[in-house]
VEXZA-306500 format. One record per residue: x, y, z of N, C-alpha, C, O, CB in turn. Coordinates in steps of 0.1 Angstrom, whole numbers, plus 2048, in hexadecimal, padded with zeros to 3 digits. Glycine has a CB too. Layout:
<recs>
XYZXYZXYZXYZXYZ;...
</recs>
This chain:
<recs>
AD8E1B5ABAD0E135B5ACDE1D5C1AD5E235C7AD8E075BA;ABFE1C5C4ABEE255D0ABCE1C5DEABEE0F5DEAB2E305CD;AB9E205E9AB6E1B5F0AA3E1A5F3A9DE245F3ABFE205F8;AA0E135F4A8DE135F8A8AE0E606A92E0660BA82E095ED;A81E1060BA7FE0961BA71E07616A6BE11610A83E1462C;A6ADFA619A57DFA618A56DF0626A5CDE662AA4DDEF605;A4DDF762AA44DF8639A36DF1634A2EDF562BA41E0D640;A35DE463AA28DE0638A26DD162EA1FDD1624A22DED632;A2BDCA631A2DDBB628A21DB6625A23DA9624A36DAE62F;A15DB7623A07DAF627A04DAB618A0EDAD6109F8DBA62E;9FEDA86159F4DA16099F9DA95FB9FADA35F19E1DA560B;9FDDB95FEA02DBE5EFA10DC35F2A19DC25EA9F7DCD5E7;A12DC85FDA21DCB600A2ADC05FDA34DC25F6A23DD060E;A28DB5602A35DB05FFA38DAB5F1A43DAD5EBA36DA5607;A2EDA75ECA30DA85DCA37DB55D6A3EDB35CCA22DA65D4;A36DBE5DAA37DCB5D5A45DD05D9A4BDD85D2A2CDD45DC;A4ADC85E6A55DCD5EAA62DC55E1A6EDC85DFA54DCA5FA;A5ADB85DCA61DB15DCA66DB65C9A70DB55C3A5BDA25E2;A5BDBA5C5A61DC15B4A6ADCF5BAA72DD45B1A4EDC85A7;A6ADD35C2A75DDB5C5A83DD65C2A8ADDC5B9A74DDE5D3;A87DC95C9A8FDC55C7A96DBF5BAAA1DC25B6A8CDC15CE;A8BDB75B6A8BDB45A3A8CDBF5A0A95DBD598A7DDAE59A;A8ADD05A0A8EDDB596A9ADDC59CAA0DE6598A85DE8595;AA1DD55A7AB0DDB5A5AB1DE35B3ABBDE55B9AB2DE7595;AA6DE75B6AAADF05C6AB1DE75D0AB2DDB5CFA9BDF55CE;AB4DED5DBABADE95E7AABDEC5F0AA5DF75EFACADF25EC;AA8DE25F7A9DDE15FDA9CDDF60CAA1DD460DA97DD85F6;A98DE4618A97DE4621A86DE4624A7DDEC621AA0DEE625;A86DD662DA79DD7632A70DD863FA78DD4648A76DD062D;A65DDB646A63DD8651A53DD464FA4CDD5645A68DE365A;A50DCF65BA42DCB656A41DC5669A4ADC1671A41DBC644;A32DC766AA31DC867EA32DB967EA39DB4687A1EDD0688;A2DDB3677A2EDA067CA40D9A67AA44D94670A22D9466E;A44D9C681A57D9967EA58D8D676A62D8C66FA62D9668D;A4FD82675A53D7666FA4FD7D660A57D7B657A4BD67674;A46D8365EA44D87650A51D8B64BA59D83646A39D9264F;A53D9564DA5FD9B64DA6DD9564DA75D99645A5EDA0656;A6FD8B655A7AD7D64EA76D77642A7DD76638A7BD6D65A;A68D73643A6AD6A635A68D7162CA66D6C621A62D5D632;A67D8262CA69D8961FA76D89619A78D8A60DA66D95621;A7ED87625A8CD8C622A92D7E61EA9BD7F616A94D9462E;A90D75622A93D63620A90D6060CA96D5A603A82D5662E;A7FD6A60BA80D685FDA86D705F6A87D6D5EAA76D675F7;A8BD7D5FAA92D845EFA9AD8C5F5A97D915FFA8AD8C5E6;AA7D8F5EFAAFD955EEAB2DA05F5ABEDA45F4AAFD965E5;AAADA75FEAABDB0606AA9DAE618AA8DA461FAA2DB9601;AAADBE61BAAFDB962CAA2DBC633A9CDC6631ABDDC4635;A9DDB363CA95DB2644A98DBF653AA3DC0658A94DA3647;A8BDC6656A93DCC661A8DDC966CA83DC266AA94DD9661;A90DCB678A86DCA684A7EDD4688A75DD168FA8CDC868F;A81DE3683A7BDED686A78DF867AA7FDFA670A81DF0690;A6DDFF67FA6CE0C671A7BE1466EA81E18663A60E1A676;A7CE1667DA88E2067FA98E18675AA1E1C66CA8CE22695;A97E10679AA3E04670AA0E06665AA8E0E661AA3DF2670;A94E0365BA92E01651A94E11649A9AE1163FA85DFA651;A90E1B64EA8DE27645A9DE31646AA1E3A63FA7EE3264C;AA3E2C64EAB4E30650AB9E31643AB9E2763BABFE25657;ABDE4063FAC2E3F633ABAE40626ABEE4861EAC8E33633;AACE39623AA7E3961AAA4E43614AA4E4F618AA0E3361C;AA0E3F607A9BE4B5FBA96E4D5F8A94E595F4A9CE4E5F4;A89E415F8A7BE3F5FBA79E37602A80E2D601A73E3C5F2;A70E3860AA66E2E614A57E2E60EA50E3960CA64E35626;A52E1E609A4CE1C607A41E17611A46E0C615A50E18600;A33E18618A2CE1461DA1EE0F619A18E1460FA2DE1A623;A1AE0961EA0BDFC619A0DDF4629A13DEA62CA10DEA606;A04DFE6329FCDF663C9ECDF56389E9DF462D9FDDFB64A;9E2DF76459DADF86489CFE036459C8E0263A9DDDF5650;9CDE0C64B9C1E156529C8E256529D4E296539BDE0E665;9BDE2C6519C6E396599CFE356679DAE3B6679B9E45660;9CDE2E66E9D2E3267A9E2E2C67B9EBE306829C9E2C686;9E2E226729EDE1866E9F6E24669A01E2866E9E8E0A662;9EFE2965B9F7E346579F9E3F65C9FFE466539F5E3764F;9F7E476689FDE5366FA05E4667AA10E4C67B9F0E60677;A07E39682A0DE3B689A1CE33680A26E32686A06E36697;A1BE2C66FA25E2D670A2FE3466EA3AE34673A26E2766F;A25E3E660A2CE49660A34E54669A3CE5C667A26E4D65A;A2CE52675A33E59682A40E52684A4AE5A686A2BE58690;A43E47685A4CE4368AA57E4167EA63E41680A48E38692;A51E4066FA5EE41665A66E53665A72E56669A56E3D652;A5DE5B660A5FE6865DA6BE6D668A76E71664A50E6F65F;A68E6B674A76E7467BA83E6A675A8DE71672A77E75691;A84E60673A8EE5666EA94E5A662AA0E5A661A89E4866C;A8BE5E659A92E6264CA9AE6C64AA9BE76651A8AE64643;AA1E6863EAACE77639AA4E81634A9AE7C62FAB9E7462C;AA5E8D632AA4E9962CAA3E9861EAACE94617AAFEA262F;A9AE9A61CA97E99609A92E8B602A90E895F6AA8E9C600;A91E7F60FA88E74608A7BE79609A77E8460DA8AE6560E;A73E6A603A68E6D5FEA5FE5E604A62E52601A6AE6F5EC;A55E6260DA4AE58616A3FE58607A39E61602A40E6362A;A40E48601A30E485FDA2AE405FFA2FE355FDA2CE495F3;A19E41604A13E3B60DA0AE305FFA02E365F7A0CE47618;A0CE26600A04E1E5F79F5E1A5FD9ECE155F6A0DE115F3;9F3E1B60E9E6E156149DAE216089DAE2D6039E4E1762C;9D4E196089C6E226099C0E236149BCE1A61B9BCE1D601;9BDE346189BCE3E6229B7E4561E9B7E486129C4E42628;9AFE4B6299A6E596259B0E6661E9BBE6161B99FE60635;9AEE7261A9B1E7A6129BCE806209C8E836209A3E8260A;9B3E8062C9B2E8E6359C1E8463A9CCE886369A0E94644;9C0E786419CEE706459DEE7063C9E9E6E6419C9E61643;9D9E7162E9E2E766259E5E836269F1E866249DFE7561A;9DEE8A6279E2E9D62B9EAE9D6369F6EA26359D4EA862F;9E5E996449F0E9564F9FCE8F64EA05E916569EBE8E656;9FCE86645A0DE80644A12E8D63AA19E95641A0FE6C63A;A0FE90631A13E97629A17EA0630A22EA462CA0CE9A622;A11EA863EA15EB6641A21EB764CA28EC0651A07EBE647;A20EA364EA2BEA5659A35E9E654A3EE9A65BA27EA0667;A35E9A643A45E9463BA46EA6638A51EAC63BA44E85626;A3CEAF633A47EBA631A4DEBE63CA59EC0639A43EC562C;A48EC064AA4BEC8654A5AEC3656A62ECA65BA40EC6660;A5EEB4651A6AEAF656A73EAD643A79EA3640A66E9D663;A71EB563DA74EB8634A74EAA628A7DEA5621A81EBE638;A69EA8629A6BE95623A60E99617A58EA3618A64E84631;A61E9160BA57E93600A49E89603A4DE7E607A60E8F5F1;A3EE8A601A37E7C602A2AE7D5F8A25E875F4A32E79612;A26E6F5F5A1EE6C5EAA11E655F1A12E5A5F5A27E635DF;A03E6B5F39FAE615F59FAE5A5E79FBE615DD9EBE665FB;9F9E4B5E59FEE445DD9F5E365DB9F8E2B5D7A0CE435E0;9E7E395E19E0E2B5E19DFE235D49DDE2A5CA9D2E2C5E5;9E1E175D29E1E0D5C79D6E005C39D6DF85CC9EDE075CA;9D1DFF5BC9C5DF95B49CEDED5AF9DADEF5AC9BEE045A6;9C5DDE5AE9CBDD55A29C7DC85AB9C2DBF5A69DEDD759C;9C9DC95B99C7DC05C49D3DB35BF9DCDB45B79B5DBA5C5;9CFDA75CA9DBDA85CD9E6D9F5BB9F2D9F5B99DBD9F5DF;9DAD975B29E2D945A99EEDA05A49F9D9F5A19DBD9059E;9E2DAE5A49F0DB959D9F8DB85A4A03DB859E9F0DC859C;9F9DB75B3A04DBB5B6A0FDAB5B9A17DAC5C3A00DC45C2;A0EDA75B6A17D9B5B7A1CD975ABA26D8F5AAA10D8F5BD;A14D9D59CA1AD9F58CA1DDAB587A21DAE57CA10D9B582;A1ADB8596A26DC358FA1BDCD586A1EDD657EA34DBA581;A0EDC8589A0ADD25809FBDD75869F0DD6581A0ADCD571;A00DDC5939F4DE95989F3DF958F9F8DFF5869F9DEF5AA;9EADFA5969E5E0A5929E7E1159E9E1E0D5A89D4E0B58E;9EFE1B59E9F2E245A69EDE335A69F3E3B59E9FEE235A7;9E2E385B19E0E495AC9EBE505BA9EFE4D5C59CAE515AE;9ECE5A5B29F4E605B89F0E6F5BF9E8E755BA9FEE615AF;9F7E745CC9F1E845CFA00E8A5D7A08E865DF9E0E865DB;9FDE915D1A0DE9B5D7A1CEA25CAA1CEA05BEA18E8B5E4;A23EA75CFA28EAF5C5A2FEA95BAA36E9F5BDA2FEB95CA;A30EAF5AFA31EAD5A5A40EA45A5A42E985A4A2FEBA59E;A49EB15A8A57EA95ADA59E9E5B0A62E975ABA5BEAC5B5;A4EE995C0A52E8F5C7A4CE845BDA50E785BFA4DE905D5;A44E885B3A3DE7A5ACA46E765A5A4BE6B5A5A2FE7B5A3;A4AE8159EA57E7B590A65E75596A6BE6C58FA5EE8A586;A69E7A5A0A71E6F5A6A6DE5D5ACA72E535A8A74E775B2;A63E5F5B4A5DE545B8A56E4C5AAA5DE425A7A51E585C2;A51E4D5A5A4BE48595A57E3B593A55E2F593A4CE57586;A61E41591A6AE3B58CA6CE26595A6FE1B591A77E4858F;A68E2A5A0A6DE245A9A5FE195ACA60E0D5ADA74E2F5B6;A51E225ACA46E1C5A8A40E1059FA38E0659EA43E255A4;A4EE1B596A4AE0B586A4ADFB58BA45DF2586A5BE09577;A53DFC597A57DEE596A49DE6599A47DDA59AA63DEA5A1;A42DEE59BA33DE45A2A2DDE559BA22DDE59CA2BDE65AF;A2FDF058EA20DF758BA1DDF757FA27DF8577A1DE0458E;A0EDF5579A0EDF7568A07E0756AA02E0A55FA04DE955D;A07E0B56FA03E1B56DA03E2257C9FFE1E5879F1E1C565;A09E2F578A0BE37583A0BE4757DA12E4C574A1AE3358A;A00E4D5829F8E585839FAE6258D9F8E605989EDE53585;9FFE6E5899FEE7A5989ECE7F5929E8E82588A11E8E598;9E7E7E5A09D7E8A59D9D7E925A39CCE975A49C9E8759F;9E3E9B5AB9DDEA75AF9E9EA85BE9F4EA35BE9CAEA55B1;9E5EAF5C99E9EB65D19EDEA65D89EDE9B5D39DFEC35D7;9EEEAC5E39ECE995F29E0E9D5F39D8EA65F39F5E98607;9DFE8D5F59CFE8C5F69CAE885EC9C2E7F5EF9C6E975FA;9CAE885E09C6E885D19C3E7C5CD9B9E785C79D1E8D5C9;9D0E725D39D1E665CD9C6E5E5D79BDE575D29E1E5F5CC;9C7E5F5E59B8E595EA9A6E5B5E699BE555E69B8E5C5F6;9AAE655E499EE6E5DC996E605D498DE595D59A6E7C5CD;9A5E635C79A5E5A5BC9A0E4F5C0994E4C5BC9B0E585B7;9A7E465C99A5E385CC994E375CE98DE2F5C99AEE345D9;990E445DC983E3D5DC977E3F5CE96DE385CB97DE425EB;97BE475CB974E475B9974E375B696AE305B4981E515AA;982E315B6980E245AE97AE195B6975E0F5B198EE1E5AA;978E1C5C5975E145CF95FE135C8958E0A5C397AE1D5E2;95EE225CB94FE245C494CE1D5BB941E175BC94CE315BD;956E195AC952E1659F951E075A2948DFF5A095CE1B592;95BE065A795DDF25AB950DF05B1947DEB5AA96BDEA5B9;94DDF75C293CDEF5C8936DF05BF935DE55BB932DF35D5;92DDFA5B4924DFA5AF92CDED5A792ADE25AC91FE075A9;933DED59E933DE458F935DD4595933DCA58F943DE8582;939DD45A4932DC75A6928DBF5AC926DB35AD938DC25A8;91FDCB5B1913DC55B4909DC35A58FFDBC5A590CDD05BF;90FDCB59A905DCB590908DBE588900DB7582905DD8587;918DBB58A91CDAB584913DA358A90AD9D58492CDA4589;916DA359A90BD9B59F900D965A28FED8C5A990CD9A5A1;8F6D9F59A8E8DA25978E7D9858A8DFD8F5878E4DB5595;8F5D9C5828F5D975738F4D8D5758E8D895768FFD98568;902D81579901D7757E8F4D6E57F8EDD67577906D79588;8F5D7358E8E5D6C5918DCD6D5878D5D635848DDD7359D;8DBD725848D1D785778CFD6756E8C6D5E56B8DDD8956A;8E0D6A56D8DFD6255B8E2D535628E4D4955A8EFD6954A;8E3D4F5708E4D435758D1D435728CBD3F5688ECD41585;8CCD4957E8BDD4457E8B8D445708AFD3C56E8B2D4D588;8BBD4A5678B6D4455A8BAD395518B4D355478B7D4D552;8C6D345578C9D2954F8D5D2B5448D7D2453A8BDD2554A;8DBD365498E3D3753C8F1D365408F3D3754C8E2D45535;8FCD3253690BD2F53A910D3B53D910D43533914D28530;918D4154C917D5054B929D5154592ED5B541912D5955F;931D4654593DD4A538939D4B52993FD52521949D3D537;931D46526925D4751A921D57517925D5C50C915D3F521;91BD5B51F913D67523921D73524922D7D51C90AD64534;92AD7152C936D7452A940D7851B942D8351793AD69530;943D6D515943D6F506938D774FA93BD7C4F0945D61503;92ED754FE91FD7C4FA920D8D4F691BD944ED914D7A508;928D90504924DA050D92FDA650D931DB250B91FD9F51D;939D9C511946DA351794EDAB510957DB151594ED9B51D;94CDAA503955DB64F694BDC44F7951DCE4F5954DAF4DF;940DC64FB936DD14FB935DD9502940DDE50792BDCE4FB;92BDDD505929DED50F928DE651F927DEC52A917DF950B;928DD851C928DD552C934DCF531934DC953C91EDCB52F;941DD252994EDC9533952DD2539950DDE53695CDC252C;959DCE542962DD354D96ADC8555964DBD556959DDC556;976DCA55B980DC5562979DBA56897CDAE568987DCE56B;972DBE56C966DB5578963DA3573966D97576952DBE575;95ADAE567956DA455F964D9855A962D8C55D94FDAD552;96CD9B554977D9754C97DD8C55697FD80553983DA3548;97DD91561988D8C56C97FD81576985D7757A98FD9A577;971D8357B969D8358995BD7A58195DD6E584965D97591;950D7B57A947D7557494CD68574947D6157C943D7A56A;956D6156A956D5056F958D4D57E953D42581962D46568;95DD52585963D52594957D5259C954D4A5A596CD5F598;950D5D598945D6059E939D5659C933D535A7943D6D59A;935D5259392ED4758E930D3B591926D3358F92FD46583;93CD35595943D2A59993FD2C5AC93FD235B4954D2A593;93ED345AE93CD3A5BF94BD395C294ED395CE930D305CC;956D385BA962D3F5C5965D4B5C5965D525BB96FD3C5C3;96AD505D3969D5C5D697AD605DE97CD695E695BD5D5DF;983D585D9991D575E099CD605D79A8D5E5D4996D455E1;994D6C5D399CD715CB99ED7F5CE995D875CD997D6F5BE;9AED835D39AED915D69ACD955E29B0D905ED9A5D985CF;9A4DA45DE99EDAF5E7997DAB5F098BDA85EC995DB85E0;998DAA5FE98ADA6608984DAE609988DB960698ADA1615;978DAB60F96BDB261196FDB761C967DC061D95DDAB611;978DB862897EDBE636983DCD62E983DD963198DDB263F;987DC6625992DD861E985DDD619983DE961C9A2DD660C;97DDD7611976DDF607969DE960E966DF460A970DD45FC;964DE161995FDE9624967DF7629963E0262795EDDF62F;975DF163197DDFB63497CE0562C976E0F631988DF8636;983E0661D97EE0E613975E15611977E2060E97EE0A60B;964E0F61195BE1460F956E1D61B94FE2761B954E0C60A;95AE1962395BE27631962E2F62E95EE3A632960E26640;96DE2F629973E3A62796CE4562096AE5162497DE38621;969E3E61495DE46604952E4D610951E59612950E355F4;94BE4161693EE4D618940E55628938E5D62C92CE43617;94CE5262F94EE5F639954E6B630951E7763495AE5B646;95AE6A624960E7761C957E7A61595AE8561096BE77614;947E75610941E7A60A939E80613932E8860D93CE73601;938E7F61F931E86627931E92628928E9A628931E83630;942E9462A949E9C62C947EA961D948EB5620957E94630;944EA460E944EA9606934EAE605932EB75FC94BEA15FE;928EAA60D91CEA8611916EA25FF90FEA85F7914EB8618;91CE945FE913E8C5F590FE875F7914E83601914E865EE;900E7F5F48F8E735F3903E645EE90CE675E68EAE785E6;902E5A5F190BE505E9903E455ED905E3D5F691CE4F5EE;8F6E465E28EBE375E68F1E2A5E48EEE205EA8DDE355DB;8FDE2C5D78F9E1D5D1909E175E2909E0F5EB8FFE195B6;911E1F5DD91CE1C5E891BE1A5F5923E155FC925E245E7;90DE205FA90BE1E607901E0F608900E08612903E2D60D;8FCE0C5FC8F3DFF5FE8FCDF85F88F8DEC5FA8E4DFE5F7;90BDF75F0912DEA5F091BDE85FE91FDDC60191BDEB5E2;91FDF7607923DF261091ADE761891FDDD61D926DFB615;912DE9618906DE4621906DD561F906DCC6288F6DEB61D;906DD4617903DC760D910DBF60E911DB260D8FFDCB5FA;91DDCA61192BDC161592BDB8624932DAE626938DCD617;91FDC162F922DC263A918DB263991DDA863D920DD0643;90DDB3634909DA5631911D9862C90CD8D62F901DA7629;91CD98625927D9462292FD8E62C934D8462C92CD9C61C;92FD98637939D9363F934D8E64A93CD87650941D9C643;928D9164F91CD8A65691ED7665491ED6D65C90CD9364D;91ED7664591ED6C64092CD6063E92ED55637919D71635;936D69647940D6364794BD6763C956D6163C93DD56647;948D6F635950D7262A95BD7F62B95ED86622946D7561E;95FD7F636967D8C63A973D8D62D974D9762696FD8A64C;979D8262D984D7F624980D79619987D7061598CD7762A;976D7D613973D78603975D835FD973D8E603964D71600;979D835F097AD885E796DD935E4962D8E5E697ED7E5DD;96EDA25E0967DAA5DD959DA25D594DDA45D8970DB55D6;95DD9B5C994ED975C3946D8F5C993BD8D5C394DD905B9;947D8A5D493ED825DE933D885E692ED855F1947D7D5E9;931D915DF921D975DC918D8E5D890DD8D5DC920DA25D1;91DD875CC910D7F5CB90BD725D38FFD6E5D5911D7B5BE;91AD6C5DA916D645E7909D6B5EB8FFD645EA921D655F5;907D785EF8FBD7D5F88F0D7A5F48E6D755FA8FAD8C5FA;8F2D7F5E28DED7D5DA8E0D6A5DA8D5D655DA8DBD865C1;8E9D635DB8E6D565DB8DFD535E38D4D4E5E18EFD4F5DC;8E3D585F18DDD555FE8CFD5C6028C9D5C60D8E6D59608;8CCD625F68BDD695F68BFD765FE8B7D786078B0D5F5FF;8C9D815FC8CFD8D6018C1D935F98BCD8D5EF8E2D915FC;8BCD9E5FF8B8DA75F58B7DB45F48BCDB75FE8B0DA45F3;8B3DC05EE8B9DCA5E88B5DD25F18ACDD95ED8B7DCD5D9;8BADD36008B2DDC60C8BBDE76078C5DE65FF8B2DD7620;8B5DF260E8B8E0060F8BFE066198B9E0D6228ADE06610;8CEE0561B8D4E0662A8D4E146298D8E1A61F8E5DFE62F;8CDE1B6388CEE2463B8D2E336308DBE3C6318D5E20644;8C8E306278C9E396188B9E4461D8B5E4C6158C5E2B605;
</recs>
């Protein structure tokens, strides 16, 4: 049994913290809203702390899932001097590449292993244990941590140096806006024609046109609920991330800069907290296919 500390209880952490426990770890947690943080510990088996510095005492890994870059340098500031010599910081937020290089340079400076470690699946994976995790940082620190990973995860991936695994993430961030603005083109599509789109669904969905999206989000989407998951607050957040680093790489990114666009209409509309496919709310409402700043 080792010891684990996770920083950050919100929408996927605490599920996440809480299969820690189910795999058998000894679990220490902290999280900035203190009541969260009691009734993590009220539902399971481990110790609530009042502070980072409490929580990461001792640990072997510190697991984190806040917010933003900024969330992640100030809490990692304040875990990192706390830890022992030879644990291992991995950062589950999705964050830019460059924010992950900074924690990274200052867990080595204080001799600590760390993983940027952002995770895919939203929040059903993570409350059934079976996200997608990419990974960036050394080889070593992955094969140790991996182990400890499983408890949340149906796949866990090292791609490369730190930094690697955000990289990764916003790749998947890219594939998701496009494939669901094109669902929701479909959608609408096969409503205004009159067709049953679970119909249409069974029709298509074994062919060159399924995807996750489709499988999971089309009846949902068709039905107009949109209470599922990923909000459009994160997915935005995310998609700033993609196109300040593609700037930085000097790419063009049309379709991702016009589904951001099309999010911010979304949220205009009250939908801050709806689920990522609530794109098509927009073409309901007669949204149409402008050109943001392309």
């Amino acid at each position: 049994m080792v010891q684990v500390a996770f920083l950050g209880l919100g929408v996927m952490g605490y599920p996440m913290a809480g299969h820690l426990v189910g795999g058998g770890h000894k679990v220490r947690v902290w999280n900035r809203t203190e009541a969260v943080t009691k009734r993590w510990g009220e539902a399971y088996s481990g110790e609530s702390c009042a502070s980072v510095k409490e929580a990461v005492a001792g640990a072997d890994f510190v697991m984190m899932c806040v917010g933003q870059d900024a969330d992640v340098l100030a809490v990692a500031g304040e875990a990192v001097p706390g830890m022992k010599s030879g644990a291992i910081l991995v950062d589950h937020t999705t964050a830019s590449d460059g924010c992950a290089k900074q924690v990274g340079a200052m867990c080595a400076a204080a001799g600590i292993g760390f993983l940027d470690a952002p995770i895919s699946g939203g929040e059903a994976g993570a409350v059934n244990g079976q996200l997608t995790v990419m990974c960036g940082g050394e080889a070593a620190h992955f094969e140790a941590a991996e182990p400890i990973i499983d408890a949340y995860a149906k796949a866990v991936k090292l791609m490369g140096p730190v930094g690697s695994g955000q990289l990764t993430k916003m790749v998947n961030q890219i594939c998701i806006a496009g494939m669901l603005q094109g669902l929701s083109e479909a959608v609408n599509f096969a409503q205004a024609a009159g067709l049953d789109m679970d119909e249409v669904v069974g029709a298509i969905g074994k062919g060159a046109a399924q995807s996750w999206q489709m499988d999971n989000r089309a009846s949902t989407m068709a039905r107009g609920e949109y209470e599922f998951g990923f909000a459009v607050d994160w997915m935005r957040k995310d998609l700033g991330i993609v196109l300040e680093t593609a700037k930085t790489l000097g790419l063009d990114m049309p379709v991702t800069e016009l589904v951001d666009g099309y999010y911010a209409d979304v949220q205009e509309m009250g939908g801050n907290r709806w689920d990522t496919s609530s794109l098509l709310a927009r073409l309901k409402k007669g949204g149409k296919s402008i050109c943001y700043g392309i």
